[in-house]
N, C-alpha and C positions, 0 to 999 in steps of 0.2 A: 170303225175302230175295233169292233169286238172280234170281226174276223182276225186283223191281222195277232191281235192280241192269242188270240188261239192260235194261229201261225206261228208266233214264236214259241208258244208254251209248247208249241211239237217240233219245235228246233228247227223249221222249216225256215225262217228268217232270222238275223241276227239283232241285237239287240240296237247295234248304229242304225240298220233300218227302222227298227219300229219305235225309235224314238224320235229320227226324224218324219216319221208318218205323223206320229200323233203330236207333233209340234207345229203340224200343216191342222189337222185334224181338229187340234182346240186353240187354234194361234195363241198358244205362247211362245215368249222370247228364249229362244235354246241358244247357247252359247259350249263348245267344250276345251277347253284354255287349258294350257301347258301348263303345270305347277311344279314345286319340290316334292320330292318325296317323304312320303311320312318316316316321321326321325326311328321311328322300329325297323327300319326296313334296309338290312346291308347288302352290296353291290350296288352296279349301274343298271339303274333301271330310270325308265321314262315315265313321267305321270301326268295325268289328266284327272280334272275333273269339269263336271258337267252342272252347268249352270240354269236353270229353268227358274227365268221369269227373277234374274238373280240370284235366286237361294243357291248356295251352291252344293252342292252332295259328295260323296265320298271320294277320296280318290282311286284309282286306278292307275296301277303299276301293266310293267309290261317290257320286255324285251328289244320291244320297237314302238313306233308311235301309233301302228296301226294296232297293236295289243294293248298298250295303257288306252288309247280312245275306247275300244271295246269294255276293258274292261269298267270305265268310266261313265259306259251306260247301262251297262249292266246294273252296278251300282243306284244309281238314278233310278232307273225302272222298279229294281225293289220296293224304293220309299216312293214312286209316282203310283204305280198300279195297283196297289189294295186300296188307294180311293175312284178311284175309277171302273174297278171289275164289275164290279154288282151294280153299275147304275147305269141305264137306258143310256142309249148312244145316238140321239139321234142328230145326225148331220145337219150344223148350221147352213140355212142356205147360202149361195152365192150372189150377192150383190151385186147391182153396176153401179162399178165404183164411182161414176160421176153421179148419185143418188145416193150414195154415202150421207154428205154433208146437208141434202134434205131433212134428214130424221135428226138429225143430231139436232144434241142438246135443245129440246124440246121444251125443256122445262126451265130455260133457260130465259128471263125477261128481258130478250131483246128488245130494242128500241125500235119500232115500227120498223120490222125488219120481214125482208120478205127472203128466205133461202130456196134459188130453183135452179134445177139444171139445165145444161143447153139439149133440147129433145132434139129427136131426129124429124120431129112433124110439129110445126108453128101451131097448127090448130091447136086449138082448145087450150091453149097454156097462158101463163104468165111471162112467157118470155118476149124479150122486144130483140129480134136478128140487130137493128141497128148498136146494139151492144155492140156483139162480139165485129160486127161491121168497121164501125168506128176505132178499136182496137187493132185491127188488120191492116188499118188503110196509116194509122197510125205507124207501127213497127212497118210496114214494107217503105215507109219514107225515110225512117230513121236507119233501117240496115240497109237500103238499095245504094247507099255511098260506102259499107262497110260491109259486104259480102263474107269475110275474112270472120266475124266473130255472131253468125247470126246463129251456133250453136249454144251461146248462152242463152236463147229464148228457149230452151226447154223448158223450163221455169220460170215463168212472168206474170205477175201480176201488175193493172191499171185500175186507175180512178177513172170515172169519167161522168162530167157533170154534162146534166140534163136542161138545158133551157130553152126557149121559145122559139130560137133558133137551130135546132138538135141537139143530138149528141155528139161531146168534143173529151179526146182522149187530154187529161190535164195532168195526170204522174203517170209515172212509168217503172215498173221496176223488173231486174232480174237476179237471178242467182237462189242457189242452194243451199248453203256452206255456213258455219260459223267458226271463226275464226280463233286457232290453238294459242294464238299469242296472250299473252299475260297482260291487264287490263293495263290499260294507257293510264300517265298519270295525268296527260295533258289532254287528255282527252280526244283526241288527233287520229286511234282507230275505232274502224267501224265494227265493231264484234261479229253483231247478226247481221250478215245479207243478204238474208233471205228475200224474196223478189218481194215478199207484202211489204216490210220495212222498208226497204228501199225506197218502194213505191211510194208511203207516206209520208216519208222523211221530203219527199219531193211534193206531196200533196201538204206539206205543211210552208213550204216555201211560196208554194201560190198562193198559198192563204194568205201570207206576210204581205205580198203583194197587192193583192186587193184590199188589206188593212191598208196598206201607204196609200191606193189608191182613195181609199173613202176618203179618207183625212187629207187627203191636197188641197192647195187651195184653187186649183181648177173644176171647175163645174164639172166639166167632160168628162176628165177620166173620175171623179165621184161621180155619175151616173154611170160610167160603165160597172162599178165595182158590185161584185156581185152581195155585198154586204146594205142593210139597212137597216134603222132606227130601231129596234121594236118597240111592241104597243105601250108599255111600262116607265120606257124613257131609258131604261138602265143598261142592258149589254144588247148591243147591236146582233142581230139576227140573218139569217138569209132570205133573201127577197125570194118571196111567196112560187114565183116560176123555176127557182133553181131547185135542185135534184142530185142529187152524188148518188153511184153503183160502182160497185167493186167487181172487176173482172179476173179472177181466177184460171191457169189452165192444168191447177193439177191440185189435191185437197190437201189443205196445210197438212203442215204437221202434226201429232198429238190427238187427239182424240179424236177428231174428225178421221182418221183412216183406220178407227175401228171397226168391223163388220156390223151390216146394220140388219137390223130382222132377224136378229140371234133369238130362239126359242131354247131359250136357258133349264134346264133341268135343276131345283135347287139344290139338289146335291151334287150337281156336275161338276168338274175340275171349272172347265170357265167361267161359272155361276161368284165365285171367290173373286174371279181376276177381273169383273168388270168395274167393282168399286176400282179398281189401279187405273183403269184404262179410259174410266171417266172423271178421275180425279187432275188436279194439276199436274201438269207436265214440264220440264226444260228440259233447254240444250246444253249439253257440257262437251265441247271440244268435240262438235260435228253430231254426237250422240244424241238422241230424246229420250230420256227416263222418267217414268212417273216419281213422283217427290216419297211414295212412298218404297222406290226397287231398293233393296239393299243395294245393288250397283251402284245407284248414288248415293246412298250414305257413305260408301268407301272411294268414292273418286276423290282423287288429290286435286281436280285443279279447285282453284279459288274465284273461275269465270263462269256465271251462270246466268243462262237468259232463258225464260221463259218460252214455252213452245208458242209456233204462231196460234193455231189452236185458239189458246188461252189469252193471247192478247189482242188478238179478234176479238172474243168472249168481252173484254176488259173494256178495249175500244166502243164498243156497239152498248155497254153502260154510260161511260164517261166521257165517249165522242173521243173522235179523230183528231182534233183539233191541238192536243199537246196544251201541256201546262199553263205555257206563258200566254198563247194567244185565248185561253180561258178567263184571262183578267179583261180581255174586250168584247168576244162574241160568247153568245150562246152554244155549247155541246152540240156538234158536226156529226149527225149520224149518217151512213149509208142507208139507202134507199129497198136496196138488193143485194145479194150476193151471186153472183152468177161461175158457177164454175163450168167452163168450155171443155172443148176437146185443144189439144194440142194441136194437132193440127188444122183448126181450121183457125191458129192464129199467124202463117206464113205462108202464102201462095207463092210458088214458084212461076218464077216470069220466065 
C-alpha cells in the first residue's frame, strides 16, 4: 500500500485507483453512491460520495459522473490517509478460503464441535470422504429427474446423521437470497433461504417425525426412532450410535468470510474494523451488515435476520432442535462442520 500511496502523491495514479487498491488491500466495504448536491452549490452538477465501511465522507461535485466519483475519492482519501501513512503496511496473508471457517470463532464455546475442511489428502485429518460422499449421491438422485434447476446447488447445505448403519443425507437445503418482501403477517413467507435454513427447517421436520415415531403405539417404528429415554427419566435424548454433521459447500455468511491469519498492526486501519467484522451481523434485503455499520442504522426496511454466521454460533449453544421440540428432547448438536468444494457436490453423468 505504501507504494501505491506514493504513486498517487506523484500524481502518477488517480485517486478512484488507489482507493479501490486499498479497499482490496485492508478489506473494507467501499461503496460510492450517487447523492444530492450540497445546498451551497448552484448549477447542474453530479454528486458522489464515498462510503467506507458506511461512514460516509464528503461529497463530490462534477460535470459528469466520472468527475463527482473522482472527486468523491479524493475527498475520502484526505480523511482515510493521515491514519494510515505513518503505520507499517504489512500485507495480510491470503487464506484458503475453505480454512477460513477453521480458525473462526475460536473462543467461541461450541458444543462438542469439531470445524474442518475437505483436504485435498484424507491422510492424517479429521475428515470422513463418506460425508461429502453421502451428500453427492444424495443431490445427483434428487436432480437427475430435474436437470433444469441443478444451478440452485451453487449454494447448499445438508445434515447428515451418522449411525451404525452409515451415513444418510436427512435435510437438504439450497439458496442464497433473503427475501425484500415486507414480513408476512401470516406467516406464510420464508424470509431467509439461505441453503443452512432451509436445510434445518427440513432437519427439524425429521425430527417431528421421529418424535411421532417414538410415541406410536407400535413397537417397530418406536424402535426405529432415533430418539430415547435418557438416564434422568425427564427429556428424551438421542440414542448413544446417532451422530448429526453439517455439510457446507461455501462459508456462511458474516463473520465466517472474514480473512483469517490477519497479523493486525495496532494502529493499522483494520486493527479498528475487526471488533465490526467479529461482532453480530444481519441480513437486510439481501445485504449483511455488522449491527454496528451505520448503513444499518439508516436502512428503512423493518425485515431483519441475522447472518448465518451467527445463528450457527446461536445454534451449536442452544441446539438445532427449534423451540417447541425443546419441550421433549434434549439440545441437537452437530457433530462437525464440514465445509466442501463446490464441486465435488455434483458429478456430471
Amino acid at each position: 500500500p505504501k507504494v501505491m500511496i506514493d504513486r498517487y502523491q506523484r500524481d502518477e495514479i488517480n485517486a478512484l485507483s488507489l482507493i479501490h487498491f486499498l479497499s482490496e488491500a485492508f478489506r473494507f466495504q467501499l461503496e460510492l453512491k450517487e447523492t444530492v448536491t450540497p445546498e451551497n452549490v448552484n448549477g447542474l452538477y453530479f454528486a458522489f460520495c464515498a462510503l467506507i465501511d458506511g461512514v460516509e465522507h464528503k461529497t463530490g461535485i462534477g460535470k459528469n459522473k466520472k468527475e463527482a466519483r473522482l472527486a468523491a475519492a479524493q475527498y475520502a482519501l484526505e480523511d482515510f490517509l493521515p491514519t494510515v501513512e505513518n503505520q507499517k503496511f504489512p500485507l495480510p496473508e491470503t487464506p484458503d478460503p475453505e480454512l477460513v471457517l477453521v480458525s473462526l470463532l475460536t473462543e467461541i464455546p461450541f458444543h462438542r464441535l469439531s470445524l474442518i475442511s475437505e483436504p485435498n489428502s484424507h491422510e492424517g485429518s479429521s475428515f470422513n470422504p463418506q460425508i461429502p460422499h453421502a451428500v453427492r449421491y444424495h443431490l445427483n438422485k434428487v436432480m437427475s429427474a430435474h436437470p433444469g434447476v441443478s444451478v440452485c446447488t451453487r449454494t447448499a447445505a445438508a445434515f447428515i446423521i451418522h449411525t451404525s448403519a452409515g451415513f444418510e443425507v436427512v435435510a437438504f437445503g439450497t439458496g442464497n437470497v433473503n427475501t425484500e418482501e415486507s414480513a408476512s403477517p401470516t406467516g406464510r413467507i420464508v424470509h431467509d433461504s439461505h441453503a443452512v435454513v432451509v436445510a434445518r427447517r427440513s432437519l427439524m421436520r425429521f425430527l417431528y417425525r421421529h418424535l411421532l415415531m417414538y410415541f406410536s403405539q407400535e413397537a417397530e417404528l418406536r424402535a426405529k426412532s432415533i430418539f430415547q429415554q435418557s438416564g434422568d427419566g425427564g427429556l428424551l435424548s438421542l440414542k448413544s450410535h446417532v451422530n448429526f454433521h453439517l455439510y457446507m459447500n461455501q462459508l456462511p455468511k458474516g463473520s465466517a468470510q472474514m480473512p483469517s491469519k490477519l497479523r493486525l498492526n495496532p494502529l493499522s486501519v483494520a486493527a479498528w474494523k475487526v471488533n465490526n467484522e467479529m461482532g453480530l451481523h444481519v441480513s437486510v434485503e439481501g445485504k449483511v451488515f455488522s449491527v454496528l455499520s451505520s448503513a444499518f442504522d439508516h436502512s428503512a426496511s423493518k425485515l431483519v435476520s441475522v447472518s448465518i454466521t451467527d445463528k450457527l454460533t446461536q445454534w451449536q449453544v442452544l441446539g438445532y432442535q427449534g423451540a417447541l421440540i425443546s419441550h421433549f428432547v434434549e439440545p441437537i448438536y452437530v457433530q462437525s462442520i464440514l465445509v466442501g468444494k463446490s464441486v465435488m457436490l455434483l458429478e456430471s453423468k
